[in-house]
C-alpha positions as CSV (number, residue, x, y, z in Angstrom):
1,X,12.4,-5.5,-2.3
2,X,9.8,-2.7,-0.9
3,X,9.1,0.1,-3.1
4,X,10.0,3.2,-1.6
5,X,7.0,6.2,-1.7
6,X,7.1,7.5,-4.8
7,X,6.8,10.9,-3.1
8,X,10.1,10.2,-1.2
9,X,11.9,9.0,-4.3
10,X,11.3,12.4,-6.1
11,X,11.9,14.3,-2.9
12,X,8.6,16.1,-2.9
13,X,5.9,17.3,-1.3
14,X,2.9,15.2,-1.8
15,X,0.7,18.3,-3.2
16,X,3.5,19.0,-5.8
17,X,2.5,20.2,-9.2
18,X,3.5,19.0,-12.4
19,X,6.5,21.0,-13.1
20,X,7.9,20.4,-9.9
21,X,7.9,16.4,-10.1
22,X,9.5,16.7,-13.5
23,X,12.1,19.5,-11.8
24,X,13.1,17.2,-9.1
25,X,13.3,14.1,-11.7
26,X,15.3,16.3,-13.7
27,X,17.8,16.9,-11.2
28,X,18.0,13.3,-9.8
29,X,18.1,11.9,-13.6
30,X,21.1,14.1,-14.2
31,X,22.9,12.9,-10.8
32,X,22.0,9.3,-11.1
33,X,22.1,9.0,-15.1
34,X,24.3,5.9,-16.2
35,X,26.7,7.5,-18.5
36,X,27.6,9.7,-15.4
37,X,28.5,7.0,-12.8
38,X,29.8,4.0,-15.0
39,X,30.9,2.1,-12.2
40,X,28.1,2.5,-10.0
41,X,25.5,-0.1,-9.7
42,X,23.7,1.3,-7.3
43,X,23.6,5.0,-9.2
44,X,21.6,3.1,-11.9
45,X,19.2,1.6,-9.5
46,X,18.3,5.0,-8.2
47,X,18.0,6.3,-11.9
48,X,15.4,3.6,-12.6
49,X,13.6,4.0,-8.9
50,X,13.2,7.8,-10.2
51,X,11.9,7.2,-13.6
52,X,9.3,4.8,-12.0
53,X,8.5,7.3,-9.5
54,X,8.0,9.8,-12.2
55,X,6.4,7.7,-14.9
56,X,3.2,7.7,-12.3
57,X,3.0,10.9,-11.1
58,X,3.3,12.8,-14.3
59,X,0.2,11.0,-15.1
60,X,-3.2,12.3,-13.4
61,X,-5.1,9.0,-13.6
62,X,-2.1,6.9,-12.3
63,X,-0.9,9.6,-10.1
64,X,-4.3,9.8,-8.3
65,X,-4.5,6.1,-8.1
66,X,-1.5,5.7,-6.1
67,X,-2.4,8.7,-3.6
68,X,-5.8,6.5,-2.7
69,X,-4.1,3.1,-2.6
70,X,-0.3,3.1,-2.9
71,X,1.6,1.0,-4.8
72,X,-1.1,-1.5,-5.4
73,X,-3.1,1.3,-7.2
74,X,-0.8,1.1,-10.2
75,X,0.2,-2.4,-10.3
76,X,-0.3,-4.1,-13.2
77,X,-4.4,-5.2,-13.2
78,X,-5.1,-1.9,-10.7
79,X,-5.7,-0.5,-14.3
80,X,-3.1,1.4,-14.7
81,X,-0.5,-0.9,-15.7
82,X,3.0,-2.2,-14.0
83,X,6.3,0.2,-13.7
84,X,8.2,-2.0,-13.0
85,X,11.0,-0.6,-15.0
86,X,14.9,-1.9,-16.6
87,X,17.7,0.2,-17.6
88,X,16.5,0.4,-20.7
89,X,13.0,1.6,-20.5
90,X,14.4,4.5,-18.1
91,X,17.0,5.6,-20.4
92,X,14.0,5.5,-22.7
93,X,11.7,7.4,-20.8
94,X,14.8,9.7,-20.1
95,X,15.5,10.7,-23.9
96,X,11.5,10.8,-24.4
97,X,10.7,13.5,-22.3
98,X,14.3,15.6,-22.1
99,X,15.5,14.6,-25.5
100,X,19.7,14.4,-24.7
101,X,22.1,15.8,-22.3
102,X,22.5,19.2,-23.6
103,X,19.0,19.8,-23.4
104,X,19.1,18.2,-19.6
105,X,21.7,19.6,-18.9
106,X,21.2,23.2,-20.2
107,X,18.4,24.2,-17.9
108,X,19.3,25.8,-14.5
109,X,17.0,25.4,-12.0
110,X,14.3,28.0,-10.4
111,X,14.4,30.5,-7.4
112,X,12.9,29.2,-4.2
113,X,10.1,30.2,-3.4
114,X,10.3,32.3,-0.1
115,X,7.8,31.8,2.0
116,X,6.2,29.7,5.1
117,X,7.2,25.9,5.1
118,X,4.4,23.2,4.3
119,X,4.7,20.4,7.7
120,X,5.7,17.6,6.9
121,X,3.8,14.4,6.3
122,X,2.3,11.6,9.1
123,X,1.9,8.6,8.8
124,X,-0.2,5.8,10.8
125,X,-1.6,2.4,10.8
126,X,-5.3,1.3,10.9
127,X,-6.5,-2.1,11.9
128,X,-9.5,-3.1,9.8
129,X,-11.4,-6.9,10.0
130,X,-12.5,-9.0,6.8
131,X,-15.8,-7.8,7.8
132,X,-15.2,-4.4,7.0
133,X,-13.2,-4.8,3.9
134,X,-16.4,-6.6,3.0
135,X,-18.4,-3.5,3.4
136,X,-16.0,-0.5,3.7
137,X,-16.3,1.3,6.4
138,X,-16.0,5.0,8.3
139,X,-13.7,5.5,11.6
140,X,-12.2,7.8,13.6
141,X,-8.8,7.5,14.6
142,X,-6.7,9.9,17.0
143,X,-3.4,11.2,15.5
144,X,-1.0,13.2,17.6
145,X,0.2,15.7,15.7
146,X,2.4,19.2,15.5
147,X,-0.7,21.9,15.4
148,X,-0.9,25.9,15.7
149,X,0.4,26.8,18.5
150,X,-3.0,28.6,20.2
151,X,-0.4,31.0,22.5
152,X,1.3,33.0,19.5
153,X,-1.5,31.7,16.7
154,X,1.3,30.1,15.0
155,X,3.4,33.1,13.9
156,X,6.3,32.0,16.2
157,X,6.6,35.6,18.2
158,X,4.8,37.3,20.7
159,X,4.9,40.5,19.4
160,X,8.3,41.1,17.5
161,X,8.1,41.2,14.0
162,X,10.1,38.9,12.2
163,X,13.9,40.1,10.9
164,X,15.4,39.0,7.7
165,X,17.7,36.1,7.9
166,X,21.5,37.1,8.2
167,X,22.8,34.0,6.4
168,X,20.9,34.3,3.5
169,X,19.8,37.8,3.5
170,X,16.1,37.0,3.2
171,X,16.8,35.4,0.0
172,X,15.7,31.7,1.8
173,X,18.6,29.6,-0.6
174,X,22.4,29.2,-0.4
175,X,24.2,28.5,-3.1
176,X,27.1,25.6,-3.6
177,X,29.7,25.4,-6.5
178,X,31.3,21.8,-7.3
179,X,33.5,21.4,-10.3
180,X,33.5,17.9,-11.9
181,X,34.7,16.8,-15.5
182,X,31.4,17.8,-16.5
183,X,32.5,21.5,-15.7
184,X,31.1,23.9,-12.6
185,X,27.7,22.9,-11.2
186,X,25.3,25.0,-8.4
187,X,23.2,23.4,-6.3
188,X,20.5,25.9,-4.6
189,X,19.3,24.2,-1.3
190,X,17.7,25.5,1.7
191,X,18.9,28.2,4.0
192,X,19.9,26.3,7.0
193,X,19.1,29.1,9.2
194,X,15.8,30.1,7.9
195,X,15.0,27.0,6.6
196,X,13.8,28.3,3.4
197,X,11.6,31.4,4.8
198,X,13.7,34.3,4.3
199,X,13.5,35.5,7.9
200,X,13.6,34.8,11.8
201,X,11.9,35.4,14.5
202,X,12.8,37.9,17.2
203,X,10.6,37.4,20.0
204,X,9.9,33.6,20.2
205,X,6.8,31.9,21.9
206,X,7.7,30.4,25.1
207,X,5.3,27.7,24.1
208,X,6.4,26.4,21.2
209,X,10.2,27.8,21.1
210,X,9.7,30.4,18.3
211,X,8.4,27.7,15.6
212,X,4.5,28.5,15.9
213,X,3.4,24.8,16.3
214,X,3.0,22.0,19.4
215,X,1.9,19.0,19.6
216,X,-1.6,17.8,20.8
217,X,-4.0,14.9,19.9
218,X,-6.7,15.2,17.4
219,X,-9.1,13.1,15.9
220,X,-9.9,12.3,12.7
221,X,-12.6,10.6,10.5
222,X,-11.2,8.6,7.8
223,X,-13.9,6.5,5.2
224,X,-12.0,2.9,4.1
225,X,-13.2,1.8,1.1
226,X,-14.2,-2.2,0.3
227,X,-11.7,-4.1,-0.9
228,X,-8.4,-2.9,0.4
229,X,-5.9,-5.0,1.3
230,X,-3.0,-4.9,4.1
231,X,-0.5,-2.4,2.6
232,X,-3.1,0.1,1.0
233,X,-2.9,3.2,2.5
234,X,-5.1,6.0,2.1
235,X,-3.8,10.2,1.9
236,X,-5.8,12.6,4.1
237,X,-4.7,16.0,2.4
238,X,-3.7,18.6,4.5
239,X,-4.5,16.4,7.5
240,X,-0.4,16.2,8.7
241,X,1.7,17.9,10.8
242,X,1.2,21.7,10.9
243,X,3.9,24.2,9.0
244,X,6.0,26.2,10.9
245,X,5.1,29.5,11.6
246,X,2.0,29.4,10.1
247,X,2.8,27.0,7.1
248,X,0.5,24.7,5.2
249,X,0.1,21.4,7.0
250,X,1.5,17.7,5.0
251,X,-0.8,15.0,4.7
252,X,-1.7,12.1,6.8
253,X,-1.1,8.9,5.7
254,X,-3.3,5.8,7.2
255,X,-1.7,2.8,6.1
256,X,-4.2,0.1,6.3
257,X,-3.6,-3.3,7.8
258,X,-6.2,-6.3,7.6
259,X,-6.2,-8.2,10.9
260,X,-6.8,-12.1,10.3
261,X,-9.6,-13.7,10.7
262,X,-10.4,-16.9,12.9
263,X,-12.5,-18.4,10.5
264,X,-11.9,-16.9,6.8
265,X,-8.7,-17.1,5.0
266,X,-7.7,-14.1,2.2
267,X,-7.1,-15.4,-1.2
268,X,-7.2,-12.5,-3.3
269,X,-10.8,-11.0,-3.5
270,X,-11.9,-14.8,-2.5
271,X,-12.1,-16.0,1.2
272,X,-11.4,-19.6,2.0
273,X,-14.1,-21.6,4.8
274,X,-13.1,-25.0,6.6
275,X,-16.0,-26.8,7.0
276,X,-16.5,-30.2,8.5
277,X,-19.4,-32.4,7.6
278,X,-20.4,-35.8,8.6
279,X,-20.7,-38.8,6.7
280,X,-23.9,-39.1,6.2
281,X,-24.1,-36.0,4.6
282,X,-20.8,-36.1,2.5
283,X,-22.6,-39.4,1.1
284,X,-26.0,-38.3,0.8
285,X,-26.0,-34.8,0.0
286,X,-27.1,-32.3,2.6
287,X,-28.0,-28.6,2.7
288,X,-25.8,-26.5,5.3
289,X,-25.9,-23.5,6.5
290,X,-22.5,-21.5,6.6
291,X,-21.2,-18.3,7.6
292,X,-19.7,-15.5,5.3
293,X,-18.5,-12.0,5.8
294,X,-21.9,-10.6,4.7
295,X,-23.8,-13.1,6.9
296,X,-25.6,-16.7,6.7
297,X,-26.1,-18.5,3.8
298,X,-27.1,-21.6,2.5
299,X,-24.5,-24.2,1.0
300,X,-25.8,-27.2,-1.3
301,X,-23.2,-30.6,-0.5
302,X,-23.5,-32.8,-3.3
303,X,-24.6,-36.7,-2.9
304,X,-20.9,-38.3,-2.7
305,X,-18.6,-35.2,-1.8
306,X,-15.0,-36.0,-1.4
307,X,-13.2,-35.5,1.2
308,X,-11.2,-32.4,0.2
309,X,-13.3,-30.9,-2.4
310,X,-14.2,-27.2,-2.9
311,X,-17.5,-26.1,-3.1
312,X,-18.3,-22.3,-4.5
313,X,-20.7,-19.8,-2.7
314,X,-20.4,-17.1,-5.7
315,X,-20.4,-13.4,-5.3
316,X,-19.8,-14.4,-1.5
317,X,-16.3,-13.3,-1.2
318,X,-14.6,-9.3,-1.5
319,X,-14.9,-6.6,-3.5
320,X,-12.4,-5.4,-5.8
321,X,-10.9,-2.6,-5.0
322,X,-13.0,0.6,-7.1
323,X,-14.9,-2.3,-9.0
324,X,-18.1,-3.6,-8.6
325,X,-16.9,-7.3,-9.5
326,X,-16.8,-9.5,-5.9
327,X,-14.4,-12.7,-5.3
328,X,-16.2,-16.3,-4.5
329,X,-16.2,-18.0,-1.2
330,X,-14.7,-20.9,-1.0
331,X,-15.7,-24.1,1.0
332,X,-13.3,-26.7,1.3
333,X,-14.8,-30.3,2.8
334,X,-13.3,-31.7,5.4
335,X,-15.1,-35.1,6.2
336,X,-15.5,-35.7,9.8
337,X,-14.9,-39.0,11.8
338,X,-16.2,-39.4,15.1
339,X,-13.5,-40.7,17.5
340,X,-16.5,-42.3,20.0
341,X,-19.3,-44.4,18.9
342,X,-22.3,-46.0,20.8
343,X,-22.8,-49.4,20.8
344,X,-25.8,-49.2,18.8
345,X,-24.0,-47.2,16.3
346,X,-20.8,-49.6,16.5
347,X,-23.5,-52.3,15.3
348,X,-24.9,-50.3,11.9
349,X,-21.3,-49.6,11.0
350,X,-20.7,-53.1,11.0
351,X,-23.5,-53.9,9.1
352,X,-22.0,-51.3,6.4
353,X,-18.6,-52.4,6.6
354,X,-19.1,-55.5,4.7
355,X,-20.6,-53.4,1.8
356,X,-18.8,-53.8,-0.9
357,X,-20.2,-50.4,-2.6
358,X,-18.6,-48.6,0.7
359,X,-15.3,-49.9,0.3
360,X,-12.2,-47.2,-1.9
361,X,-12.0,-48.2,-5.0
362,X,-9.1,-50.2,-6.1
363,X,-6.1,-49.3,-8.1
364,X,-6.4,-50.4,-12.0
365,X,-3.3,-52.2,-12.6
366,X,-1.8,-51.6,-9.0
367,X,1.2,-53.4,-8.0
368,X,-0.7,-55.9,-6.3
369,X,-3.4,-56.8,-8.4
370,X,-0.5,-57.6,-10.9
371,X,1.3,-60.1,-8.8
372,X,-1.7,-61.8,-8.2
373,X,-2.6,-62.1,-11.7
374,X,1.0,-63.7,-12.5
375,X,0.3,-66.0,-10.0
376,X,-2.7,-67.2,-11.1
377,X,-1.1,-67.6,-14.8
């Protein structure tokens, strides 16, 4: 199953501090907790996918791990090691940091803070070649995204200042009451009008309808380190989509995608090389000269290669990802048989064919070589 963004799990901003990622676990832990929803599989699930989620970004190290390279920052031997979490370690981690349900429980939850919006997040895909995951490398990309509206320089209004809400009276929250068996709960979300401001505007930009923003093109250098892999991605803070009205813009996310290669195949940090050789030179040994992602180089066949084998070019493979250790390349013989011979050539084959020293080797105690042994007896 795909990991979800941690980010997304928690249902935060990426540039959320510390006590906010342990607010929103706080409140998803007490939603999704077990002893809440005993019949609910999937409740559990979620209550696991959030202590996960958490477990990294409470930690700096991890947390800035997974910002650079995702999931595959934290995996286990990314140095950080695995979350990949049971029931049990999440209840665990629950009671570690919260200590029981009347401590959990007991805490109410903050004010909103009133105020311009943060944009949200964007997210796009980069095509990189094994070449350039040999060497990192810098690019620009073009991202259309929402941006300050230039008309209104993103306040939204043309002139009018702006009014506090009605629905929420500039407070930027509603409230919402639920009784369960647990007793009365209130959930504080978003004013739906205001969408968490406090106010409106009066006099709204014709260009961009009032919400201080439009979209446009706009290009952007990103730097790809060596070593990443198809999945990586890489966040651009403060690169995303504009906030309304003025707001803090999300980040960009470039999620990276390795194109293959006609020649190399991926295996880890090593790369894999088909290479055909005659022969003569499988049987006498032969120095060739082969290509690799950080150009020619010479490879040393052995007197008597088998069809099949793997040779090693060392160091000649990829980077590990923020390491300075580099994979192998890897040279797998492939013997090759002409399918048209000249007559002069017919006539040395021949000569060779009789060789006994030419011909495979026979089975020790093969099937055959037994009957003909009983019959001989």
């Amino acid at each position: 199953m795909t990991k979800r963004d941690y980010y997304e799990v928690l249902e935060v901003a990426r540039e959320a501090d510390g006590e906010t990622i342990k607010r929103a676990y706080r409140r998803l832990a007490m939603r999704f907790h077990p002893d809440r929803n005993p019949d609910d599989p999937e409740a559990g699930e979620r209550f696991k996918e959030a202590c996960e989620a958490y477990e990294v970004l409470r930690d700096p190290e991890r947390r800035a791990r997974y910002d650079r390279f995702g999931h595959a920052g934290v995996r286990s031997g990314a140095g950080a090691g695995a979350f990949d979490f049971d029931l049990a370690d999440a209840l665990r981690a629950f009671m570690r940091d919260f200590g029981g349900f009347e401590d959990f429980f007991g805490r109410g939850r903050g004010a909103r803070p009133r105020g311009p919006l943060r944009g949200t997040d964007a997210q796009m895909q980069m095509r990189v070649t094994l070449e350039e995951v040999a060497t990192g490398v810098e690019k620009t990309i073009r991202a259309r995204l929402l941006q300050r509206c230039g008309r209104c320089n993103a306040t939204g209004s043309l002139g009018g200042s702006p009014i506090t809400c009605p629905q929420c009276g500039g407070r930027g929250e509603v409230q919402r009451s639920q009784r369960s068996i647990f007793g009365q709960f209130v959930s504080i979300q978003p004013c739906p009008a205001c969408h968490g401001e406090g106010t409106v505007v009066s006099d709204p930009c014709p260009e961009c309808a009032g919400d201080g923003r439009t979209r446009s093109d706009r290009r952007i250098k990103v730097r790809i380190p060596a070593g990443v892999e198809t999945g990586n991605f890489l966040t651009l803070r403060g690169e995303g989509n504009a906030g309304p009205r003025g707001g803090p813009a999300g980040d960009l996310l470039v999620v990276i995608e390795v194109k293959p290669h006609e020649r190399f195949v991926r295996q880890g940090d090593d790369v894999v090389l088909e290479l055909s050789v005659s022969f003569p030179q499988a049987a006498l040994g032969a120095e060739i000269e082969v290509p690799t992602l950080h150009g020619p180089a010479t490879l040393e066949v052995p007197a008597g290669t088998q069809n099949g084998a793997v040779l090693k070019l060392a160091g000649m493979g990829l980077p590990q990802l923020e390491s300075d250790r580099r994979g192998d390349q890897l040279v797998r013989v492939r013997v090759w048989v002409p399918k048209r011979l000249t007559a002069e050539e017919r006539d040395r084959l021949e000569e060779l064919r009789a060789s006994e020293n030419l011909a495979p080797p026979g089975e020790e105690g093969g099937f055959w070589r037994k009957m003909k042994e009983a019959f001989t007896a």
